[in-house]
C-alpha positions as CSV (number, residue, x, y, z in Angstrom):
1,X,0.0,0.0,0.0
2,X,1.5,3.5,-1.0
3,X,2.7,5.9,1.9
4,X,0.2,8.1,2.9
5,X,1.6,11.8,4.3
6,X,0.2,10.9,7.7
7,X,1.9,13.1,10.1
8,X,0.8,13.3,13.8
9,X,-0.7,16.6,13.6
10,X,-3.3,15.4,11.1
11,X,-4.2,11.9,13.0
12,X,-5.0,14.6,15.8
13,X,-7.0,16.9,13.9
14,X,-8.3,13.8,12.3
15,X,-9.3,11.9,15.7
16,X,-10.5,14.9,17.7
17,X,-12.7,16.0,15.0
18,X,-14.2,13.2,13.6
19,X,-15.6,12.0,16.9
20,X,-16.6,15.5,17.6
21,X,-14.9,16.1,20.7
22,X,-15.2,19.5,22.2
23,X,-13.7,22.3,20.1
24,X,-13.0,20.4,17.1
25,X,-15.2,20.6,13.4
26,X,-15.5,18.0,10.8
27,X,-12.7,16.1,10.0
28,X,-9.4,17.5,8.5
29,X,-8.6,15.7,5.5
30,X,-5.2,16.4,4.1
31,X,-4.5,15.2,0.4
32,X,-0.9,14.2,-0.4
33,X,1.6,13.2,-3.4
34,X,1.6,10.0,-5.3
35,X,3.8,7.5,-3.4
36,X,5.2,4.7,-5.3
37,X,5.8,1.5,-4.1
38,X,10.1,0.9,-3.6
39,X,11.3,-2.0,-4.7
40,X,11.6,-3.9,-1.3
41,X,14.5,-6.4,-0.8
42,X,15.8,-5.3,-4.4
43,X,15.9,-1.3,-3.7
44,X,19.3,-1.7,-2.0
45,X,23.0,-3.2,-2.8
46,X,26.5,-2.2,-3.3
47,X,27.5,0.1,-6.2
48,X,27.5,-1.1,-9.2
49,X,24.3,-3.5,-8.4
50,X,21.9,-4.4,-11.5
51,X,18.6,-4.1,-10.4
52,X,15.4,-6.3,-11.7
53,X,12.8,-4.2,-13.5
54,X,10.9,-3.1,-16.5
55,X,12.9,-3.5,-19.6
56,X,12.4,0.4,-20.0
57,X,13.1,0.9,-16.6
58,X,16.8,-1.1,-16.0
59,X,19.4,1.0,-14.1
60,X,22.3,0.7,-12.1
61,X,22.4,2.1,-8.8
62,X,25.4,4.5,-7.4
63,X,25.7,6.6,-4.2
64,X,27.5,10.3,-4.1
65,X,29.0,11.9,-1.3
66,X,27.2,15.1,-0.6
67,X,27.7,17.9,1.9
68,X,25.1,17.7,4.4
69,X,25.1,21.0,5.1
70,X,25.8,23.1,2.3
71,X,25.1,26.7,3.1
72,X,26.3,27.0,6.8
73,X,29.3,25.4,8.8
74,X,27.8,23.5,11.0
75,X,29.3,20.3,9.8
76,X,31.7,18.4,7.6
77,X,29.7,15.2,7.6
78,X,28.7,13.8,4.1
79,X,25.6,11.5,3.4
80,X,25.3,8.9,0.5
81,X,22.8,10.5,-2.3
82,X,21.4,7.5,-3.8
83,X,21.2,7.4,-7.8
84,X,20.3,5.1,-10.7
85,X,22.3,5.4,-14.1
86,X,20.8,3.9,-17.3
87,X,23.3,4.7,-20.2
88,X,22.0,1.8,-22.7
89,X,21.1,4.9,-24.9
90,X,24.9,6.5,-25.2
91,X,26.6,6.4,-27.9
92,X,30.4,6.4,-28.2
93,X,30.3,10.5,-29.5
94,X,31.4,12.7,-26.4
95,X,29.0,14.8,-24.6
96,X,25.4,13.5,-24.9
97,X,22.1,14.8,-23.5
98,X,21.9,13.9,-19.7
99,X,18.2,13.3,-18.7
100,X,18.2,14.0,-15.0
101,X,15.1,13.0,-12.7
102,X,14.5,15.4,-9.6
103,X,13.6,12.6,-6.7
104,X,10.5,13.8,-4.7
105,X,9.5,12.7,-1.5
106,X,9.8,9.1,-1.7
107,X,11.8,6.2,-2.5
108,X,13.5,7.0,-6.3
109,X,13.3,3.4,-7.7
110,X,9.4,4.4,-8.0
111,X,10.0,7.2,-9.8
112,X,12.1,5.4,-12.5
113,X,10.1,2.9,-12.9
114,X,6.6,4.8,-13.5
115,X,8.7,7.6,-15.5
116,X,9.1,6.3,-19.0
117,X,9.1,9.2,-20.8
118,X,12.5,9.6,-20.2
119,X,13.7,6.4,-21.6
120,X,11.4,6.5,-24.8
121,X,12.9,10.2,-25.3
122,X,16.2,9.1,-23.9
123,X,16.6,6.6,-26.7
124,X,15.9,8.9,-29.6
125,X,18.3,11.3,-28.4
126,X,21.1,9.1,-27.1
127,X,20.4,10.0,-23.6
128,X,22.3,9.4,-20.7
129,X,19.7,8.8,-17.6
130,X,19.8,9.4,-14.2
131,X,17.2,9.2,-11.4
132,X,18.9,11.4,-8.0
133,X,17.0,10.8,-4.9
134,X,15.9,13.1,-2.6
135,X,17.9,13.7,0.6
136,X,16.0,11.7,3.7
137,X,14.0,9.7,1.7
138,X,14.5,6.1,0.4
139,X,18.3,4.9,1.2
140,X,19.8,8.3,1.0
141,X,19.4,9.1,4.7
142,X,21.1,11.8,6.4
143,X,22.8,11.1,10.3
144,X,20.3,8.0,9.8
145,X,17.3,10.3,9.6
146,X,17.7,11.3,13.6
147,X,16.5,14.9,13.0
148,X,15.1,16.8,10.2
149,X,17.8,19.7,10.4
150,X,18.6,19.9,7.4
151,X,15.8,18.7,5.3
152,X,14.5,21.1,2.7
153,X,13.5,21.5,-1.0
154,X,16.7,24.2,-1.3
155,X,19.4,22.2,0.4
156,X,18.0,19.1,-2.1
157,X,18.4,21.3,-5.2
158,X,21.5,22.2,-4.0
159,X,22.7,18.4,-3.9
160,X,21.3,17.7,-7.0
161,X,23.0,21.2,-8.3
162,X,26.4,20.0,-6.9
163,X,25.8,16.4,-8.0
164,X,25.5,17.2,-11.8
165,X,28.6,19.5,-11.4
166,X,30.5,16.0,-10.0
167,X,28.6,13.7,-12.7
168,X,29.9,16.5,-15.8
169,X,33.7,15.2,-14.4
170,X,36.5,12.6,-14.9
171,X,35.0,10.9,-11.1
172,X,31.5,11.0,-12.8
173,X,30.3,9.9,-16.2
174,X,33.0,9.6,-18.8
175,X,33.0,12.3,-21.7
176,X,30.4,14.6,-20.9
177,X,31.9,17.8,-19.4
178,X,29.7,19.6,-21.7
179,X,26.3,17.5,-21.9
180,X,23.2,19.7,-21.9
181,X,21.1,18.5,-18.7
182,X,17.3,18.3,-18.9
183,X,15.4,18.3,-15.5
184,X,12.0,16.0,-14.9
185,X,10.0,15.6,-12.6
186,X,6.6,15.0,-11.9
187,X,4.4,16.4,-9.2
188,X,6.4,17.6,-6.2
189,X,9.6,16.3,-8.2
190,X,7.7,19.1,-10.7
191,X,8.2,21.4,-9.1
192,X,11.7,20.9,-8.0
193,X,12.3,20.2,-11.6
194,X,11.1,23.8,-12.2
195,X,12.7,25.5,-9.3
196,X,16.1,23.9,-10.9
197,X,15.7,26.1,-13.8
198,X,14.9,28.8,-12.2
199,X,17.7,28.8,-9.5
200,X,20.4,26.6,-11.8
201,X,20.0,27.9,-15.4
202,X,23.4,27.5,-16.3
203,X,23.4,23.8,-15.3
204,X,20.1,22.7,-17.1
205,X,19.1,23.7,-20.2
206,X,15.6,23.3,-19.8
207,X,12.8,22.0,-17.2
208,X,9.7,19.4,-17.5
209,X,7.6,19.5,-14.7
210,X,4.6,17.7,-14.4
211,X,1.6,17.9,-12.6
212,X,4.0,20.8,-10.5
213,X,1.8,22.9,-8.1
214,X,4.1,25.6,-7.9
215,X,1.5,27.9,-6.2
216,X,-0.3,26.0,-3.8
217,X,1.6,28.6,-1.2
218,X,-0.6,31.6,1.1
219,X,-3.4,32.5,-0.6
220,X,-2.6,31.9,-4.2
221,X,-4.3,29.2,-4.7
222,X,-8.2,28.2,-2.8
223,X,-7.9,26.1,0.0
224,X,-10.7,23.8,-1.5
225,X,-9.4,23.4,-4.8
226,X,-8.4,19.7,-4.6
227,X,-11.3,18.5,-2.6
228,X,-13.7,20.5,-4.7
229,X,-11.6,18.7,-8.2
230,X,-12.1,15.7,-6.7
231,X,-16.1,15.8,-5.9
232,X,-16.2,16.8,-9.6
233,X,-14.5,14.1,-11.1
234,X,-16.4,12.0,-8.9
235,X,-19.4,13.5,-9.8
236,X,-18.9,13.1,-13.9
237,X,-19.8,9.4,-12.6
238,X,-23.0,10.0,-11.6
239,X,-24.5,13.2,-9.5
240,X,-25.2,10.4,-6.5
241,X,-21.7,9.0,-6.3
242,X,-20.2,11.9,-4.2
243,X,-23.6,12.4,-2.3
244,X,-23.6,9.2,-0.8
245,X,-20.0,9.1,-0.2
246,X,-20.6,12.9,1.7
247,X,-23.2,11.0,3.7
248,X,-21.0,8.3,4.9
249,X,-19.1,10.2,6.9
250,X,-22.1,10.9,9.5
251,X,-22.9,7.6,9.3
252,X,-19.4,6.0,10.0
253,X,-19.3,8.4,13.3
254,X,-23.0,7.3,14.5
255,X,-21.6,3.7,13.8
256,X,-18.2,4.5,15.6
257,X,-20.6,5.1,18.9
258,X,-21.6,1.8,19.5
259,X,-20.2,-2.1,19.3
260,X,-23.2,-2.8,17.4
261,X,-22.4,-0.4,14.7
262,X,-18.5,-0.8,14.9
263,X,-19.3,-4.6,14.2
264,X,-21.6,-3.9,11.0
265,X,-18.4,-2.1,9.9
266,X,-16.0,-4.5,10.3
267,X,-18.0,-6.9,8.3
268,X,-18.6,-4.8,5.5
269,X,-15.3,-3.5,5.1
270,X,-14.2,-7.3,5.8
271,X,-11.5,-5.7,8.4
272,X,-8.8,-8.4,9.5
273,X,-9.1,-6.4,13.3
274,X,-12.3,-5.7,14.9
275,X,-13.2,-2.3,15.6
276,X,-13.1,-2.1,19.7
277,X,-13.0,1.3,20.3
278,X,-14.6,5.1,18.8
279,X,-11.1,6.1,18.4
280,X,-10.5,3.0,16.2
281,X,-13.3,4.3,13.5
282,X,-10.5,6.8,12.6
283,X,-8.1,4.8,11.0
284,X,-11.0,3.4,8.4
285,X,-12.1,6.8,8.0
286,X,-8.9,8.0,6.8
287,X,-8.2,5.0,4.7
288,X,-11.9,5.7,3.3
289,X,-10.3,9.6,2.7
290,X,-7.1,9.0,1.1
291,X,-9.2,6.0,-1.3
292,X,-10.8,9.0,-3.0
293,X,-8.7,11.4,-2.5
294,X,-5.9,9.3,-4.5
295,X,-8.2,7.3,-7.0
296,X,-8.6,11.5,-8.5
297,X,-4.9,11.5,-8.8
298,X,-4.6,8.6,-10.6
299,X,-7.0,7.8,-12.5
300,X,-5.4,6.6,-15.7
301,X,-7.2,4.8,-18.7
302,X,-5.3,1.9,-18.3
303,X,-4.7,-0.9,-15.5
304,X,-1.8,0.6,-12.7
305,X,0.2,-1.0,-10.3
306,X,2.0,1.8,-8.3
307,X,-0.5,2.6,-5.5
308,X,-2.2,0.0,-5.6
309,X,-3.4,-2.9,-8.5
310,X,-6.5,-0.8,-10.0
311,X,-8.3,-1.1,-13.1
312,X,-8.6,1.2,-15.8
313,X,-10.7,4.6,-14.9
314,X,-10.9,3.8,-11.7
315,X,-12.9,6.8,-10.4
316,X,-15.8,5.3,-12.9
317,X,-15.2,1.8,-10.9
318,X,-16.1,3.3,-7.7
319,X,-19.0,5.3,-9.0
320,X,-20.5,1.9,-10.4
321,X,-21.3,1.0,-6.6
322,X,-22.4,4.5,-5.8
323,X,-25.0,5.3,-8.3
324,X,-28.4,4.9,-6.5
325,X,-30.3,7.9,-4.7
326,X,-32.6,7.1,-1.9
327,X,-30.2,4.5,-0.2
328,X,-30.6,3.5,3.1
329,X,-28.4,4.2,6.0
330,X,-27.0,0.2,5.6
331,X,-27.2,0.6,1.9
332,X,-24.6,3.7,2.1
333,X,-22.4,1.6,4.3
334,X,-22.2,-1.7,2.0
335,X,-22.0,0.7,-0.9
336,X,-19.2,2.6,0.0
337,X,-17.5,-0.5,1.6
338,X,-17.6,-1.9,-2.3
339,X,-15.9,0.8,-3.5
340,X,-13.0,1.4,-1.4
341,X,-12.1,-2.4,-2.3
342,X,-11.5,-0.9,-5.9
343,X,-8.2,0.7,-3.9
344,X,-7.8,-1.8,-1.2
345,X,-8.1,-4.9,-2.8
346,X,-9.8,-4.7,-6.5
347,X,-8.6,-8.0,-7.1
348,X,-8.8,-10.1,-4.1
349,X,-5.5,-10.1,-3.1
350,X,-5.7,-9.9,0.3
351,X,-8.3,-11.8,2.7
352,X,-8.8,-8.7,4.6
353,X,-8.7,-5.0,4.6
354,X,-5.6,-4.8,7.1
355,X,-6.3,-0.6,8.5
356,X,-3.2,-0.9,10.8
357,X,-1.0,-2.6,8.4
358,X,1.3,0.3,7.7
359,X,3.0,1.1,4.6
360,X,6.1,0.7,2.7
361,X,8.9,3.1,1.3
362,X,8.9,5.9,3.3
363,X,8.9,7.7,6.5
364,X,5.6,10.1,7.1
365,X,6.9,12.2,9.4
366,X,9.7,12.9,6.8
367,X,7.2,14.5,4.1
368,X,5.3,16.0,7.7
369,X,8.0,18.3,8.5
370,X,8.6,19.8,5.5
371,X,4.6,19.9,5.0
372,X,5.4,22.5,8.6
373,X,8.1,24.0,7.6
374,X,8.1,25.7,4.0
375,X,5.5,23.3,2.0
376,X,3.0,24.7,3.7
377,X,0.2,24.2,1.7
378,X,-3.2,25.4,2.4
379,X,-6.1,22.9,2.5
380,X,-9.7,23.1,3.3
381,X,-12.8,21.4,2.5
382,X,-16.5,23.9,1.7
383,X,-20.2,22.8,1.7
384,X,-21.6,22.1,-1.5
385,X,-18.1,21.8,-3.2
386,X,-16.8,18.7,-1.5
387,X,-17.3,15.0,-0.7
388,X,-15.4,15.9,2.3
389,X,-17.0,17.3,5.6
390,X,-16.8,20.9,5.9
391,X,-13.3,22.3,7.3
392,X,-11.3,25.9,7.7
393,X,-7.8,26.4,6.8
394,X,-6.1,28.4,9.9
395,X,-2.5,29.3,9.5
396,X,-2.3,29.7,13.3
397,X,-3.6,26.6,14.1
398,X,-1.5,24.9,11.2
399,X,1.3,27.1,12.9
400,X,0.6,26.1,16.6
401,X,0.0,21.9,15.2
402,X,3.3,21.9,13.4
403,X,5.2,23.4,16.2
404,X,3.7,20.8,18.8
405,X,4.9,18.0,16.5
406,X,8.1,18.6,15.4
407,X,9.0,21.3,18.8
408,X,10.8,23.6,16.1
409,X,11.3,27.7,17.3
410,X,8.7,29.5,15.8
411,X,10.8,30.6,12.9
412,X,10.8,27.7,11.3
413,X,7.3,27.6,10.2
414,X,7.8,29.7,6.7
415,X,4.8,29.4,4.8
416,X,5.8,32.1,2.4
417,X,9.3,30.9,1.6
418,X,8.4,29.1,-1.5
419,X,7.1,31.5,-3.1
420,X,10.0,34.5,-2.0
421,X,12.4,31.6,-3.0
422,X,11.0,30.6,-6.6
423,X,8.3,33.2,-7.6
424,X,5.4,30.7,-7.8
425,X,3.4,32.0,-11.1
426,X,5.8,35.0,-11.6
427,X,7.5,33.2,-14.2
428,X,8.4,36.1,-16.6
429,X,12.3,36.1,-16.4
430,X,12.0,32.0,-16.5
431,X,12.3,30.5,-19.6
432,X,12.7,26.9,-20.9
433,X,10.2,25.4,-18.7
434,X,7.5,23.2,-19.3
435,X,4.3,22.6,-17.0
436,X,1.8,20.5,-17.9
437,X,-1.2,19.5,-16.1
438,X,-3.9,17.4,-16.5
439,X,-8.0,18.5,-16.2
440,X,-8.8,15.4,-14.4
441,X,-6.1,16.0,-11.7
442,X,-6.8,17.4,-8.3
443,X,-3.5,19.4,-8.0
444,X,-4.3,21.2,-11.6
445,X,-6.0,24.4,-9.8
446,X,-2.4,25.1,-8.4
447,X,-0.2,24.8,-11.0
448,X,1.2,27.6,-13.9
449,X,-1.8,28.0,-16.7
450,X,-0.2,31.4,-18.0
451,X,3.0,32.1,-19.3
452,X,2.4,35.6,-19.0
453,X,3.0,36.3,-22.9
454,X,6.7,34.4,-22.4
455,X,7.1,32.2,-25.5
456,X,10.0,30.0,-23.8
457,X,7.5,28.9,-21.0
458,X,5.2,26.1,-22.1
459,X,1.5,26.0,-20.7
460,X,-0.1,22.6,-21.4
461,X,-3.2,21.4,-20.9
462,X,-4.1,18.1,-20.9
463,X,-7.7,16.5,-21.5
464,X,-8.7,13.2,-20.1
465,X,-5.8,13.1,-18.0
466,X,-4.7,12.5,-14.5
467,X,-1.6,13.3,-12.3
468,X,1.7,13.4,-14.6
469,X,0.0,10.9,-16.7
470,X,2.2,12.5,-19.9
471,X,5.4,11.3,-18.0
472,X,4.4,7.4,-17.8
473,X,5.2,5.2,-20.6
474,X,3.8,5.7,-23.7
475,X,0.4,3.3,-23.9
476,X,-2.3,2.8,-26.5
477,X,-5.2,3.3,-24.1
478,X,-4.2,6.9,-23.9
479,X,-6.3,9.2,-24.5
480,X,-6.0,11.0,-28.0
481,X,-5.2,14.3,-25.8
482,X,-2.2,12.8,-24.2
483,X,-0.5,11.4,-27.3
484,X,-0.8,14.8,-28.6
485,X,0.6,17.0,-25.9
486,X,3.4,14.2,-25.4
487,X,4.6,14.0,-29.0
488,X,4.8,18.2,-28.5
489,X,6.5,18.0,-25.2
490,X,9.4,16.0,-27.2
491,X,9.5,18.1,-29.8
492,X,10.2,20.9,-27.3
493,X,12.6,19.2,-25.5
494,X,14.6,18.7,-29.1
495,X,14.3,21.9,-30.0
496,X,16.2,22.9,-26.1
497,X,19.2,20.4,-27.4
498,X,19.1,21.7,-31.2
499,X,19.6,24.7,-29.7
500,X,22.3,23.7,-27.7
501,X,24.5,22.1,-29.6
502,X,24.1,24.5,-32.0
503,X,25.5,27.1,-29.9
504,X,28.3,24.4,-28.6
505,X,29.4,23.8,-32.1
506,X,29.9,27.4,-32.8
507,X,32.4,27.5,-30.0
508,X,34.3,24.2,-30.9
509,X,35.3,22.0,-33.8
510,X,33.3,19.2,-31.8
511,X,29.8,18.1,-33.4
512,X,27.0,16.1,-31.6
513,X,23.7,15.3,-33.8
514,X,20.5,15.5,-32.5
């Protein structure tokens, strides 16, 4: 099961409020980032280790050295950065395109395998490929994750910043002092990938961030965005569907009351543990939450593995249990039961819906405490926009949660950093970058739909498609839409290395074709 961003202060909010304990309103429900699944027993190994995986997918895995603290002097201690090399596509000519892959918040051996765009692209071009991971997460942990001190999106630029500098040399990757670097990545790796080129234009050429909601920061972007995306893209399933899963949420806390009604739920949801306690009810609940919530994100036209095994469209799946109007209280309960087994267990491959089972590939408080310190992204949930229960956004009780979690000075809650850092929309001076987002995915409300008149900034908007659905591998159940704006992105991303090489050759006898 994929990593959900469950930090403390949300099981809190989440626990207090849903059984309606004094001083608390509906339930907070926080959406989060696609986690893919790591590879387990195969993620680790020495250097040089082959791993097992897709055949558009196989890499080698390194580690680098980096600085752990790179713009102070509070220490000399390094860290191993984890990253995956796939040079199949190299040819023996000096100085080929490098394809590098901004690791998010996760485990990186996800990210290359569910990023195939970079290996189809890769392979017309004579690509060199790398996947860097993201400091903390996966194996690249930093004094063995003991403290969160130096965990930020600016210190993991820097490493990757620092790392292609390293990688361009005689110690790194043969013959490519002067390879043009192109930055992915999708989602929160988006918007690193665009923050690169903003902060590091003279080390990538050019920027392809996906699904990157670059102003989800103060008030830039509405608070009930996602959860209102997501009751409509429920709701283009039938206008019932997100009713009765609205509805469920009263009934789950009148059930939560008694044993009576905390034993009808265990046997509907088929739960391996019974349900002894209130308090209990709001692990289901969340697990109900995060279903929808992540079904929105990905729901692609074609079977998926990453999350979890789910069929094609599987928003429409769900919906298919949800249709009738006029259900009973029971009939909500066995309804939406069914369809959270379309995420938990579409095809039967678990006995039980396990709610305390945990999850694999990364640590939540990691993703928490930058979530509280400068990702502080505003969330909210409003009557007749949501399938959510109504809820506020309060910066000083995000402020005052955050502080009680992590016991961080009061300083380091910076909830306008990103934006004084990177500019969020203000993307005039930018160029080279492309964002694309798809009209099916929650996180689309805060991403870059203008280019404010500057032609080197690509806007693209994607019909009939979910979150960074134009970075997977190529597949003939895509939708018409997502062929097209793909086959553009590459020619964009050609036109960034013509370009190059162009100017290279002017300034030596050396010639590269693209």
């Amino acid at each position: 099961m994929a990593m959900k961003l469950r930090s403390c202060i949300l099981a809190t909010l989440f626990v207090c409020c849903f059984l309606y304990i004094t001083g608390c309103g509906a339930f907070k429900y926080r959406p989060h980032f696609i986690k893919y699944r790591s590879r387990g027993a195969n993620g680790g190994g020495q250097r040089g280790l082959q791993f097992t995986a897709p055949k558009t997918a196989n890499y080698k895995t390194y580690y680098y050295e980096s600085k752990i603290d790179k713009f102070g002097f509070t220490t000399e201690d390094t860290f191993r950065m984890r990253y995956l090399i796939n040079d199949s596509f190299v040819s023996p000519s000096p100085n080929p395109p490098i394809f590098f892959y901004a690791g998010n918040e996760g485990d990186i051996t996800g990210f290359a395998d569910n990023t195939g765009v970079m290996f189809e692209l890769g392979k017309e071009v004579g690509a060199l490929i790398v996947f860097a991971e993201h400091r903390y997460y996966g194996e690249s942990k930093v004094n063995d994750n003991k403290n969160f001190t130096y965990l930020s999106a600016e210190l993991a630029l820097a490493d990757y910043a620092e790392f292609l500098q390293w990688l361009k040399t005689d110690q790194g990757y043969p013959d490519c002092k002067n390879s043009p670097v192109v930055v992915f990545g999708g989602s929160y790796g988006g918007m690193l990938a665009s923050w690169m080129r903003i902060k590091y234009p003279f080390l990538v050429i050019g920027a392809w961030a996906a699904s990157a909601p670059v102003a989800w920061f103060e008030n830039l972007t509405d608070c009930n965005a996602y959860n209102s995306k997501v009751f409509r893209d429920f709701a283009a399933h039938g206008e019932n569907c997100p009713v009765n899963i609205l509805r469920s949420w009263d009934l789950l806390n009148q059930s939560a009351q008694t044993d009576e009604g905390r034993k009808k739920l265990q046997e509907y949801f088929d739960l391996c543990d019974p349900l002894t306690t209130p308090e209990s009810v709001y692990s289901l609940a969340y697990e109900l939450a995060d279903a929808w919530g992540s079904v929105a994100m990905v729901n692609y036209p074609y079977p998926t593995e990453f999350l979890q095994p789910l069929p094609a469209w599987p928003v429409s799946v769900m919906c298919g249990y949800l249709q009738e109007g006029d259900l009973t209280d029971d009939e909500i309960l066995q309804a939406v039961a069914n369809a959270s087994k379309v995420y938990y267990n579409y095809y039967d491959q678990y006995p039980c819906f396990n709610i305390s089972e945990g999850d694999i590939g990364l640590d939540a408080n990691i993703w928490g405490y930058q979530a509280c310190t400068e990702m502080v992204m505003p969330m909210c949930s409003r009557k007749g926009e949501s399938m959510f229960p109504d809820s506020q956004w309060s910066w000083e009780e995000e402020k005052k949660a955050c502080e009680d979690q992590f016991q961080f000075p009061p300083g380091n809650f910076r909830p306008y950093w990103m934006v004084t850092q990177y500019g969020a929309r203000q993307i005039e001076s930018a160029s080279n970058i492309i964002f694309s987002n798809g009209d099916l995915d929650p996180w689309q409300a805060g991403g870059v739909s203008d280019n404010l008149g500057n032609p080197t900034i690509y806007t693209l908007s994607i019909a009939n498609s979910a979150h960074h659905l134009d970075l997977r591998t190529s597949n003939p159940l895509d939708p018409d839409s997502v062929k097209e704006v793909r086959a553009a992105e590459f020619l964009i991303v050609k036109g960034w290395l013509k370009d190059y090489y162009k100017g290279y050759m002017k300034q030596s006898a050396n010639k590269y074709p693209v």
